[in-house]
N, C-alpha and C positions, 0 to 999 in steps of 0.2 A: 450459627446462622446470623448473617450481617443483614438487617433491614436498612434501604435506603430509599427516599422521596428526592428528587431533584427534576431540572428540567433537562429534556433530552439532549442529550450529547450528541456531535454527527456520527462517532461511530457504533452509535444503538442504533442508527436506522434502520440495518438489517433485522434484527430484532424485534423492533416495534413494527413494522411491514407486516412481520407474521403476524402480530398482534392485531392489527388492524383488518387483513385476511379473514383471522378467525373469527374476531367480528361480524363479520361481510357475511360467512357461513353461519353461525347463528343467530344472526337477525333475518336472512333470510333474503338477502339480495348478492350475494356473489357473480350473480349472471352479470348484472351491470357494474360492479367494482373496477374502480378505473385508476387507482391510485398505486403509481409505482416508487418504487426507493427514492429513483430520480425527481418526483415529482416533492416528495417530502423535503429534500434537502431542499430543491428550488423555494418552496414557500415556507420551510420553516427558518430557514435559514441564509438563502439568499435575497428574498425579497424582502423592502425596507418600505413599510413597516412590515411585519410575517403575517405574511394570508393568516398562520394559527400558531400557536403554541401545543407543547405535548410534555405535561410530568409524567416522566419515568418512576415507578415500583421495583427496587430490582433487591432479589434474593442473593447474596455473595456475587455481585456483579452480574447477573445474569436479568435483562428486563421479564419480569412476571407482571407487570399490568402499568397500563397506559390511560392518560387523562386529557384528551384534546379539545381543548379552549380557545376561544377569541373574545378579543372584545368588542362591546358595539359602543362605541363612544358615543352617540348621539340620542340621549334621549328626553324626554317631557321636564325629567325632572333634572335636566344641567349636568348630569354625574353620569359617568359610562355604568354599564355591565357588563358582566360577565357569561356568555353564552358555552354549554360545556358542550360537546356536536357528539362524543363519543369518553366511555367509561367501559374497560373490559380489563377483568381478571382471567392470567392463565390458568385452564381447570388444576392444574396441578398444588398451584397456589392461593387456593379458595381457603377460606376457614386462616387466612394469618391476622387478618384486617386491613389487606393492603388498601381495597376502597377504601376505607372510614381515613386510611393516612392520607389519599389522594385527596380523597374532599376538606379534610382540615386543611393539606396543603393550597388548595383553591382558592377556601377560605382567607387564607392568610394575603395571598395575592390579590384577591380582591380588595380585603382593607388596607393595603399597599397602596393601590392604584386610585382609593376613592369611590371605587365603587359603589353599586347600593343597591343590587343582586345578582344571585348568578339563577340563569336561565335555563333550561333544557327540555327537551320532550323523553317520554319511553316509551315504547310498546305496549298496548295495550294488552296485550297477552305475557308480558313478561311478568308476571305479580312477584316475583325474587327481588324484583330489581326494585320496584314499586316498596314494597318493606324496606329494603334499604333506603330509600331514600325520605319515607317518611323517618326512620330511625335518623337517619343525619339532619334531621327538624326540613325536610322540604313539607312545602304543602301545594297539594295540587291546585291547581290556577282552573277554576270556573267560568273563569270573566271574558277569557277569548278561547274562541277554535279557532286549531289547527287547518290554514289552507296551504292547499298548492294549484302550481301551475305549473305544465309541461309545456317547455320552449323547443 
């Protein structure tokens, strides 16, 4: 079994699509999922600079889990971060450590880039995902809630 970390290639898009899918169905919003193949290659790859970034997981070439990232270059403290929007392993590939590789690898691109953290929300019903991330040293953020607005 070949473990590999890299960043996506265009033709895993097929691939990560479905990953991104399965997502959409276990978080719990596939009714409004609106992201197609076409739309991934346009912004991860044809727009300059990329709407997002996406590290690939893949078992003997086959992508098992997906890590999509941007940056927010502008903030208080002069240095970007790093915003992760989505983290999903394929159920078939739970239990290898591909997260713990995805976030080292994050890790590593953030202190690349200068960064000076990486950001993200979870569910709050997901407690799986919540242990993982305290295991990968996060710590949940008290200081702001969570708003939105619907346009």
């Amino acid at each position: 079994m070949t473990v590999e970390i890299h960043e996506m290639k265009k033709e895993e898009i097929p691939q990560v699509y479905y990953l991104m899918k399965e997502l959409a169905v276990f978080e719990h919003y596939i009714d409004s999922f609106a992201i197609t193949e076409e739309t991934i290659l346009r912004d991860a790859f044809k727009t300059v600079p990329p709407k997002f970034h996406c590290l690939v997981a893949t078992i003997d070439n086959t992508v098992k889990g997906i890590l999509v990232y941007y940056f927010l270059p502008y903030t208080a403290q002069n240095c970007p971060d790093i915003y992760m929007k989505e983290l999903y392993i394929d159920k078939s590939a739970r239990g290898y450590h591909l997260g713990t590789q995805l976030m080292n690898a994050l890790k590593e691109i953030g202190r690349n880039h200068g960064c000076n953290m990486i950001k993200w929300t979870c569910a709050s019903w997901n407690r799986k995902a919540q242990e993982f991330y305290k295991k990968q040293g996060g710590q949940e953020n008290h200081d702001w809630l969570n708003y939105q607005l619907s346009l």
